[in-house]
N, C-alpha and C positions, 0 to 999 in steps of 0.2 A: 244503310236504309233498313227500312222492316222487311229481311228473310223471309221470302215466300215457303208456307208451311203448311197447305193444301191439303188433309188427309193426312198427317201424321199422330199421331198416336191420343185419337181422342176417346180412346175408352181404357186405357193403360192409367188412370188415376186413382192410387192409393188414398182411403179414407185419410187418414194422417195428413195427407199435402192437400188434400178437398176443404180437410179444415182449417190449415196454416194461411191457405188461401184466403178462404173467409173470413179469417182475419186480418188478412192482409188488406182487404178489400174493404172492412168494416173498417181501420183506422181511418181513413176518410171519411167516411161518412158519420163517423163519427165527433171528428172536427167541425165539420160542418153546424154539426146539432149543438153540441157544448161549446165551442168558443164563443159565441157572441154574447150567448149568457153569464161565462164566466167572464168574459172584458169588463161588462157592462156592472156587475156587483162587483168585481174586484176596484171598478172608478168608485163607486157608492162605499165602500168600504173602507176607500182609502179619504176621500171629502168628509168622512162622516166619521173617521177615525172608530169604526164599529169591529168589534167590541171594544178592541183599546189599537191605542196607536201601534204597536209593536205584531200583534195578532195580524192588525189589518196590513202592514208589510210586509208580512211571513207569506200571508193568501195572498198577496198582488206581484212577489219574485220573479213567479212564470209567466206575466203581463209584462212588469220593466224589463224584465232580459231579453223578450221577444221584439219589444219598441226597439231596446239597442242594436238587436241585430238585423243587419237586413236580408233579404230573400236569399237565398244560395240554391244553387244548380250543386245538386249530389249525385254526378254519376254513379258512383260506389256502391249510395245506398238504393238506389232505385233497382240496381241489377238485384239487391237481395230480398225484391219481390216476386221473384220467380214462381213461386206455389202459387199467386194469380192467376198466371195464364194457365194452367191447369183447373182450377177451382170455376174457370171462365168456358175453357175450352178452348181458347185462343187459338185463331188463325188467321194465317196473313198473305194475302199473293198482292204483290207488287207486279203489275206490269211494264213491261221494257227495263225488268229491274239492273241489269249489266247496264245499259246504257246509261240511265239516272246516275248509277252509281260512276260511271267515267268520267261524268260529266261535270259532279261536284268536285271530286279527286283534282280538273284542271280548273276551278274555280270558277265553274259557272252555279249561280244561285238559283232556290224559286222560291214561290211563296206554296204551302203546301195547303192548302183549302180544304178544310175539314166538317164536313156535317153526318148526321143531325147532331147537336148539341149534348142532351141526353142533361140528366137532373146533376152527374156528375161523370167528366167521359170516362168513363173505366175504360173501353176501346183505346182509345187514346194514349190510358196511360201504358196498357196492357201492350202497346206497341211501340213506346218507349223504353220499355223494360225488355221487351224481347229482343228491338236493336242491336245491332253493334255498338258497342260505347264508344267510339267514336261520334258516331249521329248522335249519343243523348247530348251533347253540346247545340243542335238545333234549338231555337228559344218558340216558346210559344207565346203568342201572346193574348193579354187575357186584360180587364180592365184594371186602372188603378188604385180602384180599390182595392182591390182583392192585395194588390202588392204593397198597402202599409195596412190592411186590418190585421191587426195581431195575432200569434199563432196559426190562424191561417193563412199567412203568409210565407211561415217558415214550415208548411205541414207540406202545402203545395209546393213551393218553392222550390221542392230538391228535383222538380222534371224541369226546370230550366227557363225561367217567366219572363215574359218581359210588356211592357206598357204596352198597349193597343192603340194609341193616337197617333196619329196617322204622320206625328211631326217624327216620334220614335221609331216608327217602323222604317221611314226615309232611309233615317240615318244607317237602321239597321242592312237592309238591301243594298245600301252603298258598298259595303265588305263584301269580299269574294268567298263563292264555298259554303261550307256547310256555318262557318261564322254569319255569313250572310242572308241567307236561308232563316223564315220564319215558319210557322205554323197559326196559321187565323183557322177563326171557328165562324165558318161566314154569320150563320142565324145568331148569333150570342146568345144571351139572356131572353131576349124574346122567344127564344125556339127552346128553350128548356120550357114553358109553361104550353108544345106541343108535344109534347109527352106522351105517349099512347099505346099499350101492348093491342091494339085491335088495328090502328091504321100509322101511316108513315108519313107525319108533316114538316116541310121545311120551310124556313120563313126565308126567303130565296128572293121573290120578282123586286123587291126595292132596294134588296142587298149589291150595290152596286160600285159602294167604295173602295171594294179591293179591287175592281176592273181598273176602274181610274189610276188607282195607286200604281197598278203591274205596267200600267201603260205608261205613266210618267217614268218611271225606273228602269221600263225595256224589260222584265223579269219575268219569265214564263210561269205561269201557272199548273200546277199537280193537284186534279181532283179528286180527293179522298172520302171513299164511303166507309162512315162506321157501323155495322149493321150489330144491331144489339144495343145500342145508347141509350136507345129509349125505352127499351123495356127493363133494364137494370133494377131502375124504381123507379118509383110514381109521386107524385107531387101534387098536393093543393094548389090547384089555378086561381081560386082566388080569397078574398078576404085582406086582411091591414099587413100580412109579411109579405104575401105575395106583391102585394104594391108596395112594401119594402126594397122585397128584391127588386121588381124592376128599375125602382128610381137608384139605389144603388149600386144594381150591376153586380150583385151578390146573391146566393143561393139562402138566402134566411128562411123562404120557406116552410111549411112541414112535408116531409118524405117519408117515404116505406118503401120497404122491400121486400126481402124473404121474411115469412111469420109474422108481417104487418110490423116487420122490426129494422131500426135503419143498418139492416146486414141485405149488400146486394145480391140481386136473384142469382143464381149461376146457369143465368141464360147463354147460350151459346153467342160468341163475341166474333166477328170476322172483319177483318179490315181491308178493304181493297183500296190501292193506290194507282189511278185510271191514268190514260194515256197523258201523256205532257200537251199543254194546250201554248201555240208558240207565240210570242207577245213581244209586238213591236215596240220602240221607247219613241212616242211621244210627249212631246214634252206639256202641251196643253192639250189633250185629248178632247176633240168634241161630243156631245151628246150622243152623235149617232154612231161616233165608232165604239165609244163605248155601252152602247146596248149590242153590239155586231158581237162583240169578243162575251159580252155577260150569254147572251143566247148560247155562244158556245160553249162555255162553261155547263149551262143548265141544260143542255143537249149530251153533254158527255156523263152528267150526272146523273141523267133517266138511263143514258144507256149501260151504268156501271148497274145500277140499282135494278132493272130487270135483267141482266148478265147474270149475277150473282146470289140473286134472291131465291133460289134454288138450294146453295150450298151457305145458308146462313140458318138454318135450324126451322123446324117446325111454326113456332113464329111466322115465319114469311109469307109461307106457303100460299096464304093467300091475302097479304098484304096489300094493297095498292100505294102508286107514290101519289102527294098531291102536293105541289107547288103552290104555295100564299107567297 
């Protein structure tokens, strides 16, 4: 799991790795901005055989090679992001963390319930990377687009992806251990265009599928705050991409960060991973049991997030949380 890291060495960061960081952390966000433009003229260049047939193959290579390959989980590479969590500040306390980790070791699973969303979760990844490479085999799941648009398929792809429909994620949870073990982002796409360095929104009271799910499967639930998501960068709420993204379920957007440039702020990042929430396996869950176990959820979530909002950077200080 993510090693609790509380107070360790957040002012020991040599320029050199603040900036390997920042790069490390722009390769993302840089994906983001240029791939769908370059998919999109490299289709036009190759129907349009522009400027000649041979040119327009040479610019569309990094397009078919990406189509042929599909998504991969790169533990290897992901550990050689390291200069991140420093460029971030990165910190991490897991509670009951011996125990969680017993637990997977004799194969018991959960689903690990992740908010706020954030324009792109640097938290997220930044606690992937700091893991034991053992856990970066946990899959997260995210929608199906993202896992056949090109290049960013294979950008994201190396933390471990997998489809977010609820027929996959079944199947997923049926495996024991940390195979079985996912990673959901309750608010998805809706909660990236709540975005905000002045206040803290979760798109949460209708998000209720993952209760259902935990409850058909028996699979306990782990509430996870990412504190930092949302201020990384900022995002156009609205206009023709933004209703892009939401109908797609992809980040097309326009974004900024540091120096109004898509290079993330290096706001202070902290990840807290809240008590284990214990989840019975009913097989047809009714309405009212699951609002019983979602209020608990959303109970344990105010309570990590005024816990912790203290040791999550100036930011917070006088944040408030607010449930939609």
């Amino acid at each position: 799991m993510c090693k609790s890291t509380a107070g360790e060495g957040k002012d020991s960061v040599s320029f050199t790795r603040w900036c390997v960081g920042m790069f490390c952390g722009s390769i993302f966000t840089l994906a983001y901005i240029l791939a769908p433009p370059y998919v999109f003229s490299s289709i036009l260049a190759l129907a349009l055989r522009y400027p000649d047939g041979n040119k327009a193959f040479l610019y569309a290579i990094p397009l078919i090679a990406s189509i042929l390959t599909p998504a991969r989980g790169m533990p290897k590479v992901v550990g050689l992001l390291k200069p991140m969590l420093s460029y971030f500040k990165f910190e991490c306390i897991t509670e009951n963390e011996e125990n969680l980790e017993a637990n997977l070791a004799k194969g018991k699973n959960y689903i690990f319930a992740c908010q706020p969303h954030g324009v792109i979760s640097f938290c997220g990844m930044c606690s992937s990377v700091h893991r034991d490479p053992k856990y970066r085999r946990i899959q997260t799941a995210v929608a199906s687009s993202l896992l056949k648009f090109p290049i960013l398929k294979n950008v994201m792809g190396i933390f471990s992806l997998t489809d977010a429909s609820s027929s996959n994620l079944r199947k997923v949870l049926k495996r024991p251990g940390i195979e079985g073990s996912v990673v959901i982002y309750i608010g998805g796409m809706a909660e990236l265009f709540k975005c905000c360095r002045t206040e803290e929104r979760l798109f949460l009271s209708q998000r209720k599928g993952f209760i259902k799910l935990a409850l058909r499967e028996g699979v306990d639930i782990v509430p996870i705050y990412l504190f930092g998501n949302t201020s990384c960068l900022s995002v156009m709420k609205h206009g023709p991409l933004a209703r892009m993204s939401r109908r797609l379920k992809l980040s097309f957007t326009l974004f900024w960060g540091k120096w109004f440039l898509p290079i993330p702020r290096d706001d202070n990042l902290l990840y807290v991973a809240g008590k284990a929430i214990e989840i019975p396996k009913i097989a047809e869950p009714s309405q009212e049991e699951i609002d019983i176990y979602h209020k608990k959820y959303v109970d344990e979530v105010v309570r990590i997030f005024n816990t912790y909002k203290s040791q999550a950077g100036k930011l917070y200080e006088e944040k408030s949380l607010f449930i939609d």
